[in-house]
C-alpha positions as CSV (number, residue, x, y, z in Angstrom):
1,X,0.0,0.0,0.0
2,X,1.1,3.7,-0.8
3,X,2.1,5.8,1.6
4,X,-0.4,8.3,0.7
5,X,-3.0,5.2,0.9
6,X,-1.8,4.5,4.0
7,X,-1.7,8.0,5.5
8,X,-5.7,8.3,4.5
9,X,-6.5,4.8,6.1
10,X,-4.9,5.7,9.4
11,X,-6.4,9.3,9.3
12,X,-10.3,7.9,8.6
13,X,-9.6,5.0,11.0
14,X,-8.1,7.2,14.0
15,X,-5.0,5.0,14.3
16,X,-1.5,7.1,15.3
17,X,1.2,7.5,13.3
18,X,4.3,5.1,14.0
19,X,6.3,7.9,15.9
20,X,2.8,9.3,17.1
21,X,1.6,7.8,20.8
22,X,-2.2,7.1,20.7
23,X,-3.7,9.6,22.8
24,X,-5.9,7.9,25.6
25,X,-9.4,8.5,27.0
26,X,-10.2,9.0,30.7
27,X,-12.1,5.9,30.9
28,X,-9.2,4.2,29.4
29,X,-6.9,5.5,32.1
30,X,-9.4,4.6,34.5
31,X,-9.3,1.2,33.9
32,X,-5.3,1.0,33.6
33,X,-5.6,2.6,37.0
34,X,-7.8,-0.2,38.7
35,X,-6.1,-2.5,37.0
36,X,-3.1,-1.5,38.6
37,X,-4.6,-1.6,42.0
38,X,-6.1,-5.0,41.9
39,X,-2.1,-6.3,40.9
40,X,-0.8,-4.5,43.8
41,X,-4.0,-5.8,45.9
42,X,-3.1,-9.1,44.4
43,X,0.7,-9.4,45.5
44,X,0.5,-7.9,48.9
45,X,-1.9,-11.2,49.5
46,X,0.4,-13.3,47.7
47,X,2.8,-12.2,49.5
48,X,1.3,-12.5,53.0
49,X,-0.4,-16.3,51.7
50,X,3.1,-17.3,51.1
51,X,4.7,-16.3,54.4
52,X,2.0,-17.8,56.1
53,X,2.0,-21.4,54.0
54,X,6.0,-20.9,54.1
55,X,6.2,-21.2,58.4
56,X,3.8,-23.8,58.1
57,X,5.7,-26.0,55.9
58,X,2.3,-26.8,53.7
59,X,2.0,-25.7,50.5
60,X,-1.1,-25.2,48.8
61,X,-0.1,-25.4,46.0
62,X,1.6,-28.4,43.2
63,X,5.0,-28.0,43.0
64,X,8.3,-28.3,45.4
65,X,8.1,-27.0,48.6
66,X,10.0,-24.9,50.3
67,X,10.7,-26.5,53.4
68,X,10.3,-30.3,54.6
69,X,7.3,-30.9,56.4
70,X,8.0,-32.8,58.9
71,X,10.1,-32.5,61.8
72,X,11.7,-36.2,61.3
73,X,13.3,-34.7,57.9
74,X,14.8,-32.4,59.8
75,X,16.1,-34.0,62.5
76,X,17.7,-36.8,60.0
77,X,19.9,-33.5,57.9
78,X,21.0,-32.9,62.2
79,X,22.2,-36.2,62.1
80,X,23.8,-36.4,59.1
81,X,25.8,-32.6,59.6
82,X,26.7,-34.2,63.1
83,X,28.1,-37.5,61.8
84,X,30.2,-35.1,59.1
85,X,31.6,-33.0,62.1
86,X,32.5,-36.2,63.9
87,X,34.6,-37.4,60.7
88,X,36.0,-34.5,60.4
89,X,37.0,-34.1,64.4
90,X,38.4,-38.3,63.9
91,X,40.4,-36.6,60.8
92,X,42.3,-34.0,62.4
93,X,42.8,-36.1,65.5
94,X,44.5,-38.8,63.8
95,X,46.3,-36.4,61.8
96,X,48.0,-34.4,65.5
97,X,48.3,-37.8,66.4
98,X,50.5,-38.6,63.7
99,X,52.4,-35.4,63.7
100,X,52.8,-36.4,67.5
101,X,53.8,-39.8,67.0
102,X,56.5,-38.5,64.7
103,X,57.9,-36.1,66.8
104,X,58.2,-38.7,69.5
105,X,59.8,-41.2,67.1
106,X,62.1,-38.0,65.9
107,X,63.2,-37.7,69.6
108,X,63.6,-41.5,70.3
109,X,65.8,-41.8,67.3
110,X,68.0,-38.5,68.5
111,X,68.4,-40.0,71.8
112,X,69.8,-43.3,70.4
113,X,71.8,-41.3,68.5
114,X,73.1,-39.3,71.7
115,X,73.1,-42.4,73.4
116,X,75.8,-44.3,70.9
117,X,77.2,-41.3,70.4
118,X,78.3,-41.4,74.8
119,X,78.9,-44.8,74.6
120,X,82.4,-45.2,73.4
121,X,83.8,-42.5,76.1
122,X,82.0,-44.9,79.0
123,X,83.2,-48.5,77.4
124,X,85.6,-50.6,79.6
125,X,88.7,-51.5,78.4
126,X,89.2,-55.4,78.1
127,X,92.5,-56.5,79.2
């Protein structure tokens, strides 16, 4: 279609211009506006269903859920983080005991060495 076509068409029709905005009627802004509002109503009860459902544990909806529901579930991730902090403690344990354990063999083999080391300045003389 022609430009000049298409300038008639959007002229008798009442539709804008591309780098024209539509100009709007009140009742048109009117119903943006409560429109609006019932969005905002909407989320601030979203929003205060969902804490509610959320310390509860239950969700009303299908889906994941946020938290476990039952205390049991909970008490069995205790257990588990418990058991890995008592690994962890056997771990370093046995590691200072190794480190101690060396520096105790460290010292035994020094002494010996001391030890020898004395020995010929305290040996009898065989005659």
């Amino acid at each position: 279609m022609p430009s000049v076509a298409r300038g008639i068409v959007i002229l008798r029709y009442g539709l804008a211009f591309a780098d024209q905005t539509p100009l709007e009627s009140e009742e048109e802004r009117q119903a943006k506006r409560s429109v609006e509002l019932m969005r905002i109503k909407e989320l601030t009860l979203s929003v205060s269903e969902r804490s509610s459902s959320e310390d509860s544990g239950v969700s009303e909806h299908p889906g994941l859920k946020s938290r476990p529901t039952s205390m049991s579930v909970i008490m069995d991730k205790q257990k588990k983080q418990d058991r890995r902090r008592e690994r962890s403690k056997t771990k370093e344990e046995k590691k200072a005991k190794n480190e101690d354990m060396a520096s105790l063999k460290k010292k035994t083999s020094e002494w010996r060495k001391f030890k020898t080391s004395l020995k010929h300045l305290f040996r009898r003389e065989k005659s």
